[in-house]
VOGUVO-5126 format. One record per atom (N, C-alpha, C): residue in three letters; x, y, z. Coordinates in steps of 0.2 Angstrom, whole numbers, padded with zeros to 4 digits, always signed. Each point is the difference from the previous one (the first is absolute). Layout:
ALAXYZ ...
This chain:
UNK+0559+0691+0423 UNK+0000-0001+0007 UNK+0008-0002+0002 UNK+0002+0005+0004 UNK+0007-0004+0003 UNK-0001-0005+0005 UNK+0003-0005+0002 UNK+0002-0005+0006 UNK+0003+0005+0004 UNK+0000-0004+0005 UNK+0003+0005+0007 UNK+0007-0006+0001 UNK+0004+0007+0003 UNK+0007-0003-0002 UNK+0000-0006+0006 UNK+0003-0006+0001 UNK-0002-0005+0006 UNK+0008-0004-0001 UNK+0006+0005-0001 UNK+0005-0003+0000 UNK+0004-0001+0008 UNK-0004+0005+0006 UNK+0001+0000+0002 UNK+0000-0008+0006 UNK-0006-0003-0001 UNK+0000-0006+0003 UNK+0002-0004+0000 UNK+0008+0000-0006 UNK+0005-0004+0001 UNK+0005+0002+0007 UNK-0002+0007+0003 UNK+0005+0000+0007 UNK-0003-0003+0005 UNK-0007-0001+0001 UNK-0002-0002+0007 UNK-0001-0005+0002 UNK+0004+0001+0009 UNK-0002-0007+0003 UNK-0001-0007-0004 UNK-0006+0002-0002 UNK-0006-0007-0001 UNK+0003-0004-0007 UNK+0003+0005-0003 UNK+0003-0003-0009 UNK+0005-0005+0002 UNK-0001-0005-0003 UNK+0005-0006+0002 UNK-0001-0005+0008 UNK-0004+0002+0003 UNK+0000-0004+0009 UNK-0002-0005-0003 UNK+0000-0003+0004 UNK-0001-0010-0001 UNK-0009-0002+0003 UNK-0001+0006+0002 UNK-0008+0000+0000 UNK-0005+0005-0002 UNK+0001+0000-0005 UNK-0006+0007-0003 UNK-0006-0001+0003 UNK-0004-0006+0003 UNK-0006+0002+0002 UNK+0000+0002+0006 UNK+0005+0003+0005 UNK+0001+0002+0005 UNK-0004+0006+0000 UNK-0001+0005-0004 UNK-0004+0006-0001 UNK-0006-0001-0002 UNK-0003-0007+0001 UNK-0008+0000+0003 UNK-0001-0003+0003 UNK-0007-0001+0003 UNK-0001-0002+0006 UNK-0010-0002-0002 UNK+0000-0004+0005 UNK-0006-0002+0001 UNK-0003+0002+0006 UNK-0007+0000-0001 UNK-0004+0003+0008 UNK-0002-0007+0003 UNK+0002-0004+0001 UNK-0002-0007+0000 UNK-0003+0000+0009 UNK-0007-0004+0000 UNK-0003-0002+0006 UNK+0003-0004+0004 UNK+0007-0005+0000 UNK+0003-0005+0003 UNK+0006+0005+0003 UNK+0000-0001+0009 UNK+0006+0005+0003 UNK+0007-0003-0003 UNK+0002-0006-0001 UNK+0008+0000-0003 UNK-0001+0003-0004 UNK-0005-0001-0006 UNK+0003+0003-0007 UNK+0000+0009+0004 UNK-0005+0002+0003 UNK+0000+0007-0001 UNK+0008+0001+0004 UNK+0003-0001+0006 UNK+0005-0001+0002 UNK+0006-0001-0005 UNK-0001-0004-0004 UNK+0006-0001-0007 UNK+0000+0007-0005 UNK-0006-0002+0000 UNK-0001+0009-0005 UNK+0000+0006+0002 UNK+0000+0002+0007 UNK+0003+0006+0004 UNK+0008+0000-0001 UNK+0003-0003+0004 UNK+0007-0003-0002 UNK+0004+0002-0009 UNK-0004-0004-0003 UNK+0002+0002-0007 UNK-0003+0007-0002 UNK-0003+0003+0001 UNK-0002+0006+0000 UNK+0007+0007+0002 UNK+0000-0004+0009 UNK+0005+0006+0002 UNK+0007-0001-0003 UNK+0001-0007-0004 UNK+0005-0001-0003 UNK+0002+0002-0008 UNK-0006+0002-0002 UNK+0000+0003-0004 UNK+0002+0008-0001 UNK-0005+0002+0005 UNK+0002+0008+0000 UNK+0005+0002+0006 UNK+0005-0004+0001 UNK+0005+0002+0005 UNK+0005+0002-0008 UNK-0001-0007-0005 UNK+0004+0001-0007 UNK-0001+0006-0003 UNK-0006+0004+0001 UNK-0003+0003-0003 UNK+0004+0007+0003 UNK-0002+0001+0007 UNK+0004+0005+0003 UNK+0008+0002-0002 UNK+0003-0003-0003 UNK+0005-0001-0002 UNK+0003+0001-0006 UNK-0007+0000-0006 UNK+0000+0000-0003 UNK+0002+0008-0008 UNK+0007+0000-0001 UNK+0000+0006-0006 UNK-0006+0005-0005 UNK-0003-0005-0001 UNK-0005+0001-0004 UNK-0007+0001+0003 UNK-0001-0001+0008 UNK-0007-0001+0003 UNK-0004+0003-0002 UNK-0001+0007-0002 UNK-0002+0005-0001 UNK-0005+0000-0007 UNK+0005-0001-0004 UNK-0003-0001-0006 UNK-0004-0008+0000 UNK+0002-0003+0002 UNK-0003-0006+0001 UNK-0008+0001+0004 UNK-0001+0005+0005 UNK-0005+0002+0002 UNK-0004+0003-0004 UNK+0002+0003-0003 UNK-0002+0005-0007 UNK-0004-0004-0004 UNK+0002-0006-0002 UNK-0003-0006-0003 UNK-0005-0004+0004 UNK+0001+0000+0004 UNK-0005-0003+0004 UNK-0006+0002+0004 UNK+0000+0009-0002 UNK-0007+0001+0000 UNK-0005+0001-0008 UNK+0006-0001-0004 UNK-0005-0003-0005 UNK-0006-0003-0003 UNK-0006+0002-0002 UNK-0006-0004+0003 UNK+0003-0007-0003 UNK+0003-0001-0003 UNK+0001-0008-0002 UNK+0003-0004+0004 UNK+0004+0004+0006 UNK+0005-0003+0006 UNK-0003+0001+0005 UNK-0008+0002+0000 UNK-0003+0002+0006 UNK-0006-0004+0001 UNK-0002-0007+0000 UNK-0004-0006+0000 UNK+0000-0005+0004 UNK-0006-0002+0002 UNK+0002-0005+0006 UNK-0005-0007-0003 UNK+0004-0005-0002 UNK-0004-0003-0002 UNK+0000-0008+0004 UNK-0007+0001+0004 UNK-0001-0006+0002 UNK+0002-0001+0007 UNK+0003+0005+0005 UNK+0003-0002+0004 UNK+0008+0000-0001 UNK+0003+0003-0007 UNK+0004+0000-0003 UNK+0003+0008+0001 UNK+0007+0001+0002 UNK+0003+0006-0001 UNK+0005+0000-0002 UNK+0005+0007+0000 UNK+0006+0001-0003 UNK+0004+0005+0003 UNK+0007+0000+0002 UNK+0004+0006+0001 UNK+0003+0002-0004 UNK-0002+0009+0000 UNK+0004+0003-0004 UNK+0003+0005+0004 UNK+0008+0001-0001 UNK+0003+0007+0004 UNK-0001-0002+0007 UNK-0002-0006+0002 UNK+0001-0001+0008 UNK-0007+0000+0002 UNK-0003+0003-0003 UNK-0010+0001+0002 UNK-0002-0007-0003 UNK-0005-0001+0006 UNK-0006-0005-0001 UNK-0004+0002-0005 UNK-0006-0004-0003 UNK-0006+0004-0004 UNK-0002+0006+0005 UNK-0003-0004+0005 UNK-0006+0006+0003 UNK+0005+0007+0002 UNK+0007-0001+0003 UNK+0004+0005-0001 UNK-0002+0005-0007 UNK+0002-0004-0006 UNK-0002+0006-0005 UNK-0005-0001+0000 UNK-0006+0001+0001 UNK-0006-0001+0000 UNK-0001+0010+0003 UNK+0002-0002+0008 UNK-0003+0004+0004 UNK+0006+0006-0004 UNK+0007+0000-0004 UNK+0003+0005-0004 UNK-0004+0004-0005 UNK-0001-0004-0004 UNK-0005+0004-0006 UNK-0008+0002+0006 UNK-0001-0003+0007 UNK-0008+0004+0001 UNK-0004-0003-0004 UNK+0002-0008-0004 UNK-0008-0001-0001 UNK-0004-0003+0003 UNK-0005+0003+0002 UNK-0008+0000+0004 UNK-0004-0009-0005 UNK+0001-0001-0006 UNK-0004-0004-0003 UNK+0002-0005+0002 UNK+0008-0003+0003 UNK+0003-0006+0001 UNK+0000+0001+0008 UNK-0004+0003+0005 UNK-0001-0003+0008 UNK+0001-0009+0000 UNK-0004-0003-0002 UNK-0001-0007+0001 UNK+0006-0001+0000 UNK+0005+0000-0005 UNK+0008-0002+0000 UNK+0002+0001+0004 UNK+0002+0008+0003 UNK+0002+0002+0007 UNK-0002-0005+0004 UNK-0006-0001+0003 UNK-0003-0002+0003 UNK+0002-0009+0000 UNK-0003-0004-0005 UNK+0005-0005+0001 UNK+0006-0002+0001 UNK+0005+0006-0001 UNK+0008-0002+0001 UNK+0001+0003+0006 UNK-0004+0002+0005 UNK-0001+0003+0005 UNK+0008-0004+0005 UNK-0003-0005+0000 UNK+0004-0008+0006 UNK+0006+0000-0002 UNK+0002-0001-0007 UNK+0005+0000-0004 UNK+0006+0006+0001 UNK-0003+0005+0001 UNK+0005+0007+0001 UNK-0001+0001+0006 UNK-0001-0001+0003 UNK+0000+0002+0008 UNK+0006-0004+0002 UNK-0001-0008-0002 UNK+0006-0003+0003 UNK+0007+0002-0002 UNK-0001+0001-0007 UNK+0004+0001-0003 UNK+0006+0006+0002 UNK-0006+0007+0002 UNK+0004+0003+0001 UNK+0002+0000+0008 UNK-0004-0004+0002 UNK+0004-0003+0010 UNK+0005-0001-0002 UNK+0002-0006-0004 UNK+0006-0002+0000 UNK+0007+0004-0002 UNK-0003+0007-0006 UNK+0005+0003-0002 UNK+0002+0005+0003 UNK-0005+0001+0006 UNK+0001+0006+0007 UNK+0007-0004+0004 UNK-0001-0007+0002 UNK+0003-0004+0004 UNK+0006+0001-0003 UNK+0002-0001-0006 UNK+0006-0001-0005 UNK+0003+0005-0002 UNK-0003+0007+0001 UNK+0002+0007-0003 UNK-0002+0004+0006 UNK-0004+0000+0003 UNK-0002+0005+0006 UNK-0005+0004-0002 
């Protein structure tokens, strides 16, 4: 079995920033925390838009193993939310995911409409 070549994640954005946990987020019931975590969200994939390598980075991130929501728990890959890939691969078994990040990506993307048009 060969490994997949992952030399690449030495170019992007996120390699070396002073907050790697910036590219998850929590679905949290408390309005500040969710206001904080929309914020960090669009602050991550503004990085991500900008990103050399986004592409492949999203490649990776519909990976079933980069593709999980644990707990109220997500992750951005390539600038998408989970339920973003979610609804990319079409999978019908993970609605509830979509569905619970429902709040989360809505604001999220308000604010990137605001910020990019």
């Amino acid at each position: 079995m060969t490994l997949p070549d992952k030399r690449w994640h030495a170019e992007g954005n996120c390699t070396n920033h002073p907050d790697p946990d910036l590219w998850h987020y929590e679905n949290s019931v408390h309005s500040d925390e969710q206001q904080l975590q929309v914020l960090r969200s669009v602050e991550a994939i503004t990085l991500c838009r900008a990103c050399s390598v986004k592409d492949k980075c999203l490649q990776e991130g519909l990976e079933s193993d980069n593709v999980q929501f644990w707990g109220g728990w997500g992750t951005i890959w390539g600038g998408l939310l989970n339920s973003e890939r979610y609804q990319l691969l079409n999978d019908r078994d993970n609605k509830n995911i979509v569905k619970s990040e429902q709040r989360h990506r809505r604001d999220v993307q308000q604010k990137l409409a605001k910020l990019y048009g």
